[in-house]
C-alpha positions in Angstrom: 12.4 0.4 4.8 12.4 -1.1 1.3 13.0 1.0 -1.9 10.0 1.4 -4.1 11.2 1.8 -7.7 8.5 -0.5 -10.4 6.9 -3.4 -10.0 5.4 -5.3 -12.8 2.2 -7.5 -10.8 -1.1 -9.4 -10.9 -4.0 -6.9 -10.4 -6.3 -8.2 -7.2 -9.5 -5.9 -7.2 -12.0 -5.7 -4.5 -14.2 -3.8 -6.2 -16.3 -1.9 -3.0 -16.1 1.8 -2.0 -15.8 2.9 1.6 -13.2 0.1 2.2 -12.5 0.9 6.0 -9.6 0.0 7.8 -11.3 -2.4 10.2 -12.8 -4.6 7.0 -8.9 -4.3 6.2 -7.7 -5.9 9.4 -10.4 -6.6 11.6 -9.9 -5.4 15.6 -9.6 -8.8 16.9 -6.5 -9.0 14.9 -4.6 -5.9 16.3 -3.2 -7.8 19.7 0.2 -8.7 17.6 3.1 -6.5 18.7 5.1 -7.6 15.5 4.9 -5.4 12.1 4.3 -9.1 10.1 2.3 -11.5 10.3 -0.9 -9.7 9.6 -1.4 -10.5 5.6 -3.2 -13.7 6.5 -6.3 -11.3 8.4 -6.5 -9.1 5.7 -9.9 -8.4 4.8 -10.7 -11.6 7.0 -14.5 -11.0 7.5 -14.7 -11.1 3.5 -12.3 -13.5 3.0 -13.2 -16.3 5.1 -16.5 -17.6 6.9 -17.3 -18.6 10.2 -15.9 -21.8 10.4 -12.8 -20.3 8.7 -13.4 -21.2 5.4 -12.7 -19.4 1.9 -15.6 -17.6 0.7 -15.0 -18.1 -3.0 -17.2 -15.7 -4.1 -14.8 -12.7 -3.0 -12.4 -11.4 -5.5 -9.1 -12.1 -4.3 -10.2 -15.8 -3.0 -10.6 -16.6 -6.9 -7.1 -18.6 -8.5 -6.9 -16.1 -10.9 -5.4 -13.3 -8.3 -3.3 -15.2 -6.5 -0.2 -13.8 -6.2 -1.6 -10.1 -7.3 0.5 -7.3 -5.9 -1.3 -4.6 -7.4 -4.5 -3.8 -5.6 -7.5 -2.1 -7.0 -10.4 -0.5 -5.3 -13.3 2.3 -5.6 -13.1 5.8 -3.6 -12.6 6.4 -0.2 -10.3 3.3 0.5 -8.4 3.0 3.9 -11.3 4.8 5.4 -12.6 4.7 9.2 -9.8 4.5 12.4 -6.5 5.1 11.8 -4.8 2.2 12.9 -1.2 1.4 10.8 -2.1 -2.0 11.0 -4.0 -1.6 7.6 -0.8 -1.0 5.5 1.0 -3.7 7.4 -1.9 -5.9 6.7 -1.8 -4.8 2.8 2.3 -5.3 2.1 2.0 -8.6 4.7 -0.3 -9.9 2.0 2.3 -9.2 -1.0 0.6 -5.9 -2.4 3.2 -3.3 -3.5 0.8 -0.9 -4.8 -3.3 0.4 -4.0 -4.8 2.1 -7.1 -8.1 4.1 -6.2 -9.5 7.0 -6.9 -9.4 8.6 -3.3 -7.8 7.7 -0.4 -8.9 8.2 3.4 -5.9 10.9 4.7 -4.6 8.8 7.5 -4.3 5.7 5.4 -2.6 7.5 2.5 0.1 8.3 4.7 0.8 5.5 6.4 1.2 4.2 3.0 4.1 6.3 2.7 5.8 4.9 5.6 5.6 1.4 5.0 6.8 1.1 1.2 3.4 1.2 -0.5 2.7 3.0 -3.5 -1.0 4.8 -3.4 -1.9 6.3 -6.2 -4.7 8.0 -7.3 -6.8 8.0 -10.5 -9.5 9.4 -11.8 -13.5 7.0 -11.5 -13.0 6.4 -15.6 -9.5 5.0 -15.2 -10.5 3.4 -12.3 -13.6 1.8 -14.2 -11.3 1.0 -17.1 -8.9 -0.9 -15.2 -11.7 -3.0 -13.2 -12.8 -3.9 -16.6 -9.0 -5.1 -17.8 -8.8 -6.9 -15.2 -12.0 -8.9 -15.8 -11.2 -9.3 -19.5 -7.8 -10.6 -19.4 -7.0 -13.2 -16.9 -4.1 -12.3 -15.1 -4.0 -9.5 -15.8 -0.5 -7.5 -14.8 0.2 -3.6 -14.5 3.7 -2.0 -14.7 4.2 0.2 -12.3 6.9 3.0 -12.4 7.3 5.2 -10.1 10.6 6.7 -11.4 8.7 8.0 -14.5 5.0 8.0 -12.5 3.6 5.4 -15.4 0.9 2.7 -15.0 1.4 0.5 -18.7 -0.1 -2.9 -19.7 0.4 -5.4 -22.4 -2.5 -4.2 -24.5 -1.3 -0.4 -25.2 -2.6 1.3 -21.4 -0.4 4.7 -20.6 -1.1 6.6 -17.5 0.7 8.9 -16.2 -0.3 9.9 -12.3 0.9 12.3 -9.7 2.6 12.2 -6.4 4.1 14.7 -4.5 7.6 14.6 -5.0 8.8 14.8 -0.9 6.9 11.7 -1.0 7.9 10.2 -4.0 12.0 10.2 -2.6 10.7 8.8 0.2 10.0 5.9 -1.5 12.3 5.5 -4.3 14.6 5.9 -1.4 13.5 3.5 1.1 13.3 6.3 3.3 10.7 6.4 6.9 11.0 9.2 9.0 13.2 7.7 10.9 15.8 6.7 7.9 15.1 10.7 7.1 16.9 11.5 10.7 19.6 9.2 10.4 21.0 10.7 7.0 21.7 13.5 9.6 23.6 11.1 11.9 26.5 12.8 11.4 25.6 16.2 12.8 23.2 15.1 15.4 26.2 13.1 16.9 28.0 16.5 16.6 25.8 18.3 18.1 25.2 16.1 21.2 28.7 15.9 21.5 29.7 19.6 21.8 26.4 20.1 23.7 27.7 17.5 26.0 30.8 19.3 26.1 29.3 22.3 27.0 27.8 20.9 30.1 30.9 19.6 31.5 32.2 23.1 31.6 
């Protein structure tokens, strides 16, 4: 899994509570056995209409957040089933980073596990970033998670929380399965001598 340290990106806003996780990858989408791929369905139904075609009226069709890594929504996001496929959807797409101000439990945890940074902020912050991001045209956020700091070019400081089990995880690149494996060592030890064991 890839390290999470800061990023400096474009914020893309979809500005909608209750985002649910099948408006983030619709079902018809979920067939795909591979991890990638998925960032061109995300938020399809909004995205695109029926004969497949940009709807330009939704926020991150417009030129302007193209290329945002920095995604910023209302409360409750990542809502409804629990399907992984949302994250993989999100990174896919080239966001780094989801900035609400409450996450669905499911969703904030897979988060975790696939190098995405969720953090949460309070509805005023929230409101006061959708309203940078509207006044300033590309609009770009640094975000540090070694120091837990969200700053801007026009004098924003925030400092936000995350649990600090959670935090290594990311600044180490580390899934639960990486977590295991810096035990290698002593797992191969033990199946060894257990292995041993059974031979006498």
């Amino acid at each position: 899994m890839e390290a999470f340290t800061k990023i400096t990106g474009i914020v893309g806003p979809v500005d909608r509570v209750n985002v649910d996780t099948d408006a983030i990858i619709p079902k018809q989408f979920l067939k795909r056995i591979e991890r990638t791929g998925f960032g061109q369905f995300l938020f399809y139904e909004w995205r695109f209409d029926q004969e497949g075609n940009n709807i330009e009226s939704f926020e991150l069709n417009k030129p302007r957040f193209q290329g945002a890594s920095v995604l910023l929504s209302r409360a409750n996001f990542g809502c409804g089933s629990s399907r992984e496929h949302a994250p993989w959807a999100i990174l896919d797409y080239g966001f780094k980073c989801v900035i609400a101000p409450s996450f669905a439990d499911i969703f904030y945890n897979n988060c975790f596990k696939n190098s995405i940074l969720p953090i949460k902020l309070s509805e005023e912050q929230v409101e006061d970033l959708f309203q940078r991001t509207e006044a300033h045209e590309g609009y770009k956020l640094n975000v540090n998670l070694e120091n837990q700091t969200l700053t801007d070019d026009y004098g924003l400081h925030i400092d936000f929380q995350i649990d600090e089990h959670r935090r290594q995880f990311l600044l180490q690149g580390l899934d639960d399965i990486g977590l295991t494996l810096q035990h290698e060592a002593d797992i191969t030890a033990f199946e060894q001598k257990r292995a041993n064991s059974a031979v006498v």
